[in-house]
C-alpha positions as MATLAB code, in Angstrom:
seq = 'XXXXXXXXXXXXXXXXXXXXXXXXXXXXXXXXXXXXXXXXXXXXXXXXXXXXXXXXXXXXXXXXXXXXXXXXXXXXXX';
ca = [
     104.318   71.369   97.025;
     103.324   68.375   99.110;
      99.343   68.401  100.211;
      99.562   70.704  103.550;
     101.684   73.199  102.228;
      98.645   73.205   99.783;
      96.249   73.668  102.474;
      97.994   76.075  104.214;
      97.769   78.281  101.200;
      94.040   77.753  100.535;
      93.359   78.237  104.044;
      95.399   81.919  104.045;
      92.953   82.668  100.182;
      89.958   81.609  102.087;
      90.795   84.468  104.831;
      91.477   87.512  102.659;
      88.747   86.284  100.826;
      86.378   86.646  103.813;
      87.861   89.202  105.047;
      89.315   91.607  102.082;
      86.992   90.302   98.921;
      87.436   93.757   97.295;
      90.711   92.383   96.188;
      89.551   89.392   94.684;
      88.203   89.420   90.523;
      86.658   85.634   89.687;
      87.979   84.031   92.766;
      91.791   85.258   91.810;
      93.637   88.335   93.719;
      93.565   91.281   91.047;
      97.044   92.739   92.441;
      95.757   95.904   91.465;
      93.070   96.173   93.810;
      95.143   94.495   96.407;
      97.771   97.650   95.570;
      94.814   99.919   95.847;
      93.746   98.657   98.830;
      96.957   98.366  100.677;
      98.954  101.168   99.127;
      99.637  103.303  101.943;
     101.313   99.539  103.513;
     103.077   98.640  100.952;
     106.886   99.912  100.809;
     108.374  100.958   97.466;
     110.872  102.534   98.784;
     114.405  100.917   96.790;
     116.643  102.251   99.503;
     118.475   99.347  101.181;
     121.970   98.695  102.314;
     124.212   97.062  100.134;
     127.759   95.515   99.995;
     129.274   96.249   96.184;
     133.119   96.222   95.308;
     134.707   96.339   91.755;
     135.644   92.825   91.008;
     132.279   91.057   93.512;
     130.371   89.332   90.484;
     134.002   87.742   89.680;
     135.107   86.762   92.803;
     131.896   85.159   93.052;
     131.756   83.258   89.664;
     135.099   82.149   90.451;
     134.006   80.683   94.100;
     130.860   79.016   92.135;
     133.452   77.077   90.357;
     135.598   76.198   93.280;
     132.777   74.493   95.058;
     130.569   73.258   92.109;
     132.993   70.149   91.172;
     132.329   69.366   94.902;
     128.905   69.660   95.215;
     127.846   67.931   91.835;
     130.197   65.027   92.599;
     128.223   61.874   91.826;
     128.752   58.918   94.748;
     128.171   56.259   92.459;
     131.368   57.889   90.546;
     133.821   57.711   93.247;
];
């Protein structure tokens, strides 16, 4: 993380700190007040569309090792 990304995230702490500091234990978030707090917000709902087929998880390991040759080439090598 470079120095403003850094920033950035301190900056977005320092907010819910001032303006949720329920969820905050010893200057960390406790995720289970944060939970408690937010529960009726937070969606645990699993249901989501998906694109399976028998044969996907090879078909994709054998793309991987189609293009990995090519994208680990080494241009000092060639």
């Amino acid at each position: 993380m470079n120095g403003e990304s850094l920033n950035i995230l301190q900056e977005r702490i320092a907010k819910l700190k001032a303006d949720f500091p329920e969820i905050f234990t010893e200057g960390k978030i406790d995720i289970e007040k944060f939970k408690a707090t937010f529960s009726t917000d937070i969606n645990t709902n699993n249901e989501r569309y998906v694109m399976n087929w028998a044969g996907k998880v090879m078909l994709l390991k054998y793309c991987r090792s189609l293009l990995l040759p090519h994208l680990n080439r080494n241009p000092k090598n060639q």
